[in-house]
C-alpha positions in Angstrom: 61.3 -56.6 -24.1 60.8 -53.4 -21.6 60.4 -54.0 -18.6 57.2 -53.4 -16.7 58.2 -50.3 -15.1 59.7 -48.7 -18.2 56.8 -49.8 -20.3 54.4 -47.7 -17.2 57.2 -44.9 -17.9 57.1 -44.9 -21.6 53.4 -44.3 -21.4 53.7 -41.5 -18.7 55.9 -39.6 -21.1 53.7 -40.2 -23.9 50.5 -38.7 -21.6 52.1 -36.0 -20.3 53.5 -34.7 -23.6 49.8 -35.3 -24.7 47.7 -34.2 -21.8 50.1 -32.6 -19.7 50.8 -32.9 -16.0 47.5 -31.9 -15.2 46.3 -34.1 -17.5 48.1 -37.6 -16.0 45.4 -40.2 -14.6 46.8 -43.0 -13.1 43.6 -45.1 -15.1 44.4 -43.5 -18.6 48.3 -44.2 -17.9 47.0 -48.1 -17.4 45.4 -48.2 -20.3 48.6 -46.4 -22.8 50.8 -48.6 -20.5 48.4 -52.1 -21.3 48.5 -52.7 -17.6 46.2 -52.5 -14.6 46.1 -49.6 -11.8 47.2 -52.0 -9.4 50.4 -52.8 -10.8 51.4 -49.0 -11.7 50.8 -48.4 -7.9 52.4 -50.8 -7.0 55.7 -49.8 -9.3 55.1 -45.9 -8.2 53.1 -46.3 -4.8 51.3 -42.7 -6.0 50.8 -40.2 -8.5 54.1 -38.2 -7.1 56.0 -41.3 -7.3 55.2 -41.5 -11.2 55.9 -38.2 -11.7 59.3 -38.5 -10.7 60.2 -41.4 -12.1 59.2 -39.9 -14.9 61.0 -36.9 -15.0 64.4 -39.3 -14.1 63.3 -41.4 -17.0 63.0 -39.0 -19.8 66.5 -36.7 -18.3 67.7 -40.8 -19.0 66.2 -41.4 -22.2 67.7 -37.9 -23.4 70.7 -38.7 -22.4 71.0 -41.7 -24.2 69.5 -40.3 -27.5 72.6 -37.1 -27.3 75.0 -39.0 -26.8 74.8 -42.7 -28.6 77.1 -43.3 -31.3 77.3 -46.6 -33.3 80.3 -48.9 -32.0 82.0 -48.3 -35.3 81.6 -44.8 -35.8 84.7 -42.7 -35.2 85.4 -40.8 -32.3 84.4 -36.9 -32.4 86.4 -33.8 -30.8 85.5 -31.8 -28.6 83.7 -29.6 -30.2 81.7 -31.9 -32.4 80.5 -33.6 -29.2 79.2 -30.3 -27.8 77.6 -29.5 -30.6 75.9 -33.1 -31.5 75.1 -33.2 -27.8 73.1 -29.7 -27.9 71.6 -30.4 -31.7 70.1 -33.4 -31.1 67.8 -32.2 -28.4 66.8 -31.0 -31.6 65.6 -33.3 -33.9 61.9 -33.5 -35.6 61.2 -37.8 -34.0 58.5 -39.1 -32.0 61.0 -39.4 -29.4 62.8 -36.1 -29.1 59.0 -34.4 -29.4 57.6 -36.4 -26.6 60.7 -36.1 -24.5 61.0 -32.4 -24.8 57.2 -31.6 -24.5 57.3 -34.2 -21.6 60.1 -31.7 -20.0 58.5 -28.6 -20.4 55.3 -29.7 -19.0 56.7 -31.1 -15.8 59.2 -27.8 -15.3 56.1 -25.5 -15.6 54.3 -28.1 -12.9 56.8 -26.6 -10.8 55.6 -23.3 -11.2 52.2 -24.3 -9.3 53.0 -27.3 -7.3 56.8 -27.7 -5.6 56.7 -31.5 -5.1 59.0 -31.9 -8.1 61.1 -28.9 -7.7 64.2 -30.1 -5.9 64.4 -33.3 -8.4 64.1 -31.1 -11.1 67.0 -28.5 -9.4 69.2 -31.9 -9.2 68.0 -33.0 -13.4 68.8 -29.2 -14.5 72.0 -28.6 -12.5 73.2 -32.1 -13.7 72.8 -31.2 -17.1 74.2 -28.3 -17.2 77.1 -29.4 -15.3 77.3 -31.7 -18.5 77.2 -29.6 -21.1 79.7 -27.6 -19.3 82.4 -30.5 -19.4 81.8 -30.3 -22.8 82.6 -26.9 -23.6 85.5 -27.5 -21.2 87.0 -30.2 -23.8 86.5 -27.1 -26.3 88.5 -24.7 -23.9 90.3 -26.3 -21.7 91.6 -23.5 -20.0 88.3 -21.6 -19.4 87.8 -21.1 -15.9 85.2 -22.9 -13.9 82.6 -20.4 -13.6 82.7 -19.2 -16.9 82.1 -22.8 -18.5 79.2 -23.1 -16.0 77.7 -19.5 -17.2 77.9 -20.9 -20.5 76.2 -23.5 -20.0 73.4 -22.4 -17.8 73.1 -19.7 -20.7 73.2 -22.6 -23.7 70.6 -24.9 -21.6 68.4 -22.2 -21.1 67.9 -20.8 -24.8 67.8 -24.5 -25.7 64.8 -25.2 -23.6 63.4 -21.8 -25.2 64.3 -22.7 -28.7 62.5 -26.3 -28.0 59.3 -24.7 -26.4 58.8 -22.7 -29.3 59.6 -25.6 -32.2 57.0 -27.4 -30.1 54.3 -24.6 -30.2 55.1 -24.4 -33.7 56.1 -20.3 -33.4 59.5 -21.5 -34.4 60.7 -23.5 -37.6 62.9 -26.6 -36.4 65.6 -25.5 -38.7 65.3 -22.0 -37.9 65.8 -23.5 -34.1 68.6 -25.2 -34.6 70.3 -22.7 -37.0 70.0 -20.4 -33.5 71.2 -22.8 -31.2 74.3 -23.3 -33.3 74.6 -19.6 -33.7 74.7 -19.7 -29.6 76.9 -22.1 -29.6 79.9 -20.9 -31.4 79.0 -17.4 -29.5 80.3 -19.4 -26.3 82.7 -20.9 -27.2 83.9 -18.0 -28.6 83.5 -16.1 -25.2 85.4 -18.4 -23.5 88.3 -18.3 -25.6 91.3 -19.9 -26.7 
C-alpha cells in the first residue's frame, strides 16, 4: 500500500495533467487523494511545497517506468538501452500520459511564475546528463561536450514530440518513428 504522501502525489500528478498548474487546489487534490486538507498540509506545508514534490515525484516515477526491466530479462547494449530509455517516454498508458502532460504543465509554470525554476534546472540537467551516459555506452570515445549536445538536443525534441502526441497534432507512432529517426542521427554524429 502507498504511502500517504505518494498517494497525495499520485493525485497531484493526476490534477495537474487534468487541470493544470493553475488548475491545482489544495481541496480538489484532497478529495482525488481521499484525504483531508489538513494532512496534505501537513505532508507539503503549502501549495509550493506540493508542487515540488511533485515535479521530484513524476522525474522519479519516469525514471522508474524507462528504465525497469524484469529480473529475468536479459541484459541490453548500449544502444538498446538508449533507445528503450528515450521510446518509452513514449508509450500510449495512463501513466506515461499523465506523467508527460504533468511535465509540460509544470515547465510552462515556469514561464510565469519562477518558484519552480531552479528545481526544474536541476530535474532537466539531470536528465540530460542521463541520457548522455547513455549515448556515451554507444560511443565511448565521444567527447564530453558532444555527448551533452546530444543529449540536450534528443531531450528537447522528445519533450516536443510528447507535447504534440499529447495535443493530438501528432500520431504516437508518427512520434516515436521521429524520435528514433533522431536518435540514430546522434549517434551517428558522434561517431565511431
Amino acid at each position: 500500500m502507498a504511502s500517504r504522501s505518494t498517494q497525495i502525489l499520485e493525485a497531484a500528478a493526476r490534477v495537474i495533467a487534468r487541470r493544470g498548474v493553475r488548475g491545482l487546489r489544495v481541496e480538489e487534490l484532497a478529495a482525488e487523494a481521499g484525504v483531508s486538507t489538513a494532512l496534505i498540509y501537513y505532508h507539503f506545508k503549502d501549495r509550493t511545497g506540493i508542487l515540488l514534490k511533485t515535479l521530484e515525484f513524476i522525474s522519479d516515477r519516469a525514471g522508474h517506468y524507462t528504465t525497469y526491466r524484469a529480473p529475468d530479462a536479459e541484459p541490453l547494449s548500449p544502444r538498446e538501452e538508449l533507445d528503450q530509455t528515450l521510446l518509452l517516454e513514449l508509450q500510449d498508458t495512463t501513466e506515461v500520459r499523465e506523467n508527460s502532460s504533468a511535465w509540460g504543465e509544470l515547465r510552462a509554470s515556469v514561464v510565469f511564475d519562477e518558484v519552480l525554476r531552479q528545481d526544474l534546472e536541476r530535474s532537466t540537467a539531470v536528465w540530460v546528463q542521463e541520457v548522455a551516459e547513455l549515448l556515451g555506452g554507444v560511443r565511448p570515445m565521444a567527447p564530453a561536450a558532444a555527448l551533452s549536445a546530444s543529449a540536450e538536443r534528443l531531450t528537447a525534441l522528445l519533450e516536443g514530440l510528447s507535447m504534440r502526441w499529447l495535443s493530438g497534432t501528432l500520431l504516437i507512432s508518427h512520434a516515436r518513428t521521429l524520435m528514433a529517426e533522431a536518435i540514430e542521427a546522434e549517434v551517428e554524429r558522434l561517431g565511431g
